[in-house]
N, C-alpha and C positions, 0 to 999 in steps of 0.2 A: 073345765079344769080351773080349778081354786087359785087363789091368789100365792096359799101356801106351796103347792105345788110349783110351780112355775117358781116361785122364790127359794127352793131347794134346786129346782134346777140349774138357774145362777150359777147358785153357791155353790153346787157340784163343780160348775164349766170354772170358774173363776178358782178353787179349789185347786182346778188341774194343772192351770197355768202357774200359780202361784209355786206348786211344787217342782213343775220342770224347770221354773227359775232359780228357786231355790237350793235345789241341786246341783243347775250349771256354780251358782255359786260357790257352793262348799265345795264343790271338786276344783275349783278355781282357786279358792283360797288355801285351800290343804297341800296341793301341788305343785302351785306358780311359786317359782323361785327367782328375784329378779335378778339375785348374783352367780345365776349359774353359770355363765360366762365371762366372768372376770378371772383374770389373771396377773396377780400379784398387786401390782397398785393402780394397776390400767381398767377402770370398770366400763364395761358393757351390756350395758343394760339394753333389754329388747323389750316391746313395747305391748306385756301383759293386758294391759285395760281394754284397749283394742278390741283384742282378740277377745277378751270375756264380752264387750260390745258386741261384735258383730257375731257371736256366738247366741248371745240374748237373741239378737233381732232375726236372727234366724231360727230360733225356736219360737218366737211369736208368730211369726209368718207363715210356718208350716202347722201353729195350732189354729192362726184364723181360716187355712185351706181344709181344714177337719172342722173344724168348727161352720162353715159354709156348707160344706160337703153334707155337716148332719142338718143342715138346715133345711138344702134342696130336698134332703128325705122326708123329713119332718113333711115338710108341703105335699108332696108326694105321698103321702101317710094320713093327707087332713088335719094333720094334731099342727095348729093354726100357730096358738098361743104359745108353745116355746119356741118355735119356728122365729115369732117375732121375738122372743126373749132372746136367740141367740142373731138375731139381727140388730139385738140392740149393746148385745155385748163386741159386737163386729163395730160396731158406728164408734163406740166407746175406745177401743183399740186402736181404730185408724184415728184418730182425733191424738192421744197420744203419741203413736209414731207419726204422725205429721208434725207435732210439734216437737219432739224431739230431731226430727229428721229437719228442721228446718228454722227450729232455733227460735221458737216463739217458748216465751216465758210470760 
């Protein structure tokens, strides 16, 4: 397998995430309203960001368990090289949610 192949592969996986994020987003931002429960001069504001957070971090989580999943196939299947491609978009992932999860900048 070519160098190009495996780098369409990527692009597909990263493609995929990018759009499931992008979606939680605009259903986030189209529909979050933070004054929906206020009442007259008294604001109540509830805590939006949050919840698009751990909404994110839960669609990352459950595409590195498919993303692994196609991995063990992958191996299981002999096809070596995107097996390692998506082992290396897995290393990539956990590197950013550890830093986001633990506050390294």
């Amino acid at each position: 397998m070519d160098l190009k192949k495996i780098l369409f592969h990527v692009l597909i996986r990263i493609a995929i995430l990018a759009l499931l994020l992008g979606s939680l987003f605009l259903i986030w931002s189209f529909t979050y309203d933070p004054h929906k429960h206020c009442d007259g001069d008294m604001h109540r504001h509830v805590d939006g960001g949050l919840g698009l957070f751990i909404f994110g971090f839960l669609i990352i989580q459950m595409y590195c368990i498919g993303l692994f999943a196609e991995m063990i196939y992958l191996f299981i299947k002999k096809r070596k090289k995107p097996a390692f491609a998506n082992l290396g978009i897995l290393t990539i992932l956990a590197f950013i949610t550890a830093a986001f999860m633990f506050g390294i900048s």
